[in-house]
N, C-alpha and C positions, 0 to 999 in steps of 0.2 A: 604080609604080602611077600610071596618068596621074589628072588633077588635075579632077573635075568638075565642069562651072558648074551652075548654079541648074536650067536645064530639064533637064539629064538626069538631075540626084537630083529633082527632083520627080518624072519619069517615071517613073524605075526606085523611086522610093513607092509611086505607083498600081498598079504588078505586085504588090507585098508585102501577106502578109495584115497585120489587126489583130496579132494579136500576134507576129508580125515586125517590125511596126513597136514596137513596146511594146515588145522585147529590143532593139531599137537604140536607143530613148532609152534604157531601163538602162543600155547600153553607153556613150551617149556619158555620163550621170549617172558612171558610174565611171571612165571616163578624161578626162575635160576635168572633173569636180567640180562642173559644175553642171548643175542640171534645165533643159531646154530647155524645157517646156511653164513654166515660172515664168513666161515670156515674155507668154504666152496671160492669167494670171490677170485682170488689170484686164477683162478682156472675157469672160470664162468668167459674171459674173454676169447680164451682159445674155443671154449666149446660151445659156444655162437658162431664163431667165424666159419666154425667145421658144418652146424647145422642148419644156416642160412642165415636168411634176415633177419635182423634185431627188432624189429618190429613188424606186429602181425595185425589183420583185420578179422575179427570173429565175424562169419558171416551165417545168420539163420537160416536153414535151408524148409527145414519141415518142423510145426513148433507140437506136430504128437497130438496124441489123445489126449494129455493132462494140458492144455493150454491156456486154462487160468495160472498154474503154477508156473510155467514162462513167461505167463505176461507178469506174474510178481519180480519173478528174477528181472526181466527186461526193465522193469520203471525201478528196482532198486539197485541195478547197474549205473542207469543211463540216467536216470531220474525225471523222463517221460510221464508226459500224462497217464488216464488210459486210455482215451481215445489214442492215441498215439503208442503206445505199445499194444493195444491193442491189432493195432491196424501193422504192425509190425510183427507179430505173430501171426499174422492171415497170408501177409502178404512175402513174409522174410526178407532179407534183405540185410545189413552193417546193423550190427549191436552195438560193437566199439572197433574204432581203427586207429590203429598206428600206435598198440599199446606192446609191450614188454612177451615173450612168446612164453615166461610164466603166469602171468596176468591172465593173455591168454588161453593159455592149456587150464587154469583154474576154472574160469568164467566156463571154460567149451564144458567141462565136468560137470559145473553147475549145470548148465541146459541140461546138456542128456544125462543127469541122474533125473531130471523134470520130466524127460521124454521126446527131447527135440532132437533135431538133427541138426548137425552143426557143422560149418566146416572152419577150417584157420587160411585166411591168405596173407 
């Protein structure tokens, strides 16, 4: 495997979704042993404060065409029945509140690669 410099993993980043990129830091957390985003921490407080609230509401708006694949992400979120996700998907409405506005931004990428429409409050 040839050996990448810095511009072509930045590059080949910007093609990957959110959570593509999130399964490669898992990856690298499990094979090198440590968190790359640790790196980030000293600066994560200033760049909340600049971006708003520390905590968000993922709120369902429209759960799409593929809406058995929402209602899986919804009950392996939330861990809902399916009546209960189900009727959460119909109806939309809070998937998860008052979590982390990474968590967030993750979960919202999961929906809409599923097909939902999502919003963050």
């Amino acid at each position: 495997m040839a050996k990448l410099n810095k511009e072509e993993f930045i590059s080949s980043l910007k093609e990957m979704t959110l959570l593509e990129i999130k399964e490669l830091v898992d990856a690298m957390k499990e094979e090198f042993g440590v968190d790359p985003s640790a790196v980030a921490v000293s600066a994560a407080p200033v760049a909340q404060a600049e971006e708003g609230p520390s905590t968000l509401t993922v709120v369902l708006t429209n759960a799409g065409a593929a809406k058995i694949n929402v209602i899986k992400i919804i009950r392996d979120v939330t861990g809902l029945g399916l009546k209960d996700a189900k009727d959460l998907a119909d109806n939309g409405g809070n998937i998860k509140e008052n979590i982390s506005s990474d968590e967030a931004n993750e979960l919202k990428a999961k929906l809409e690669e599923a097909g939902a429409t999502v919003e963050l409050k």
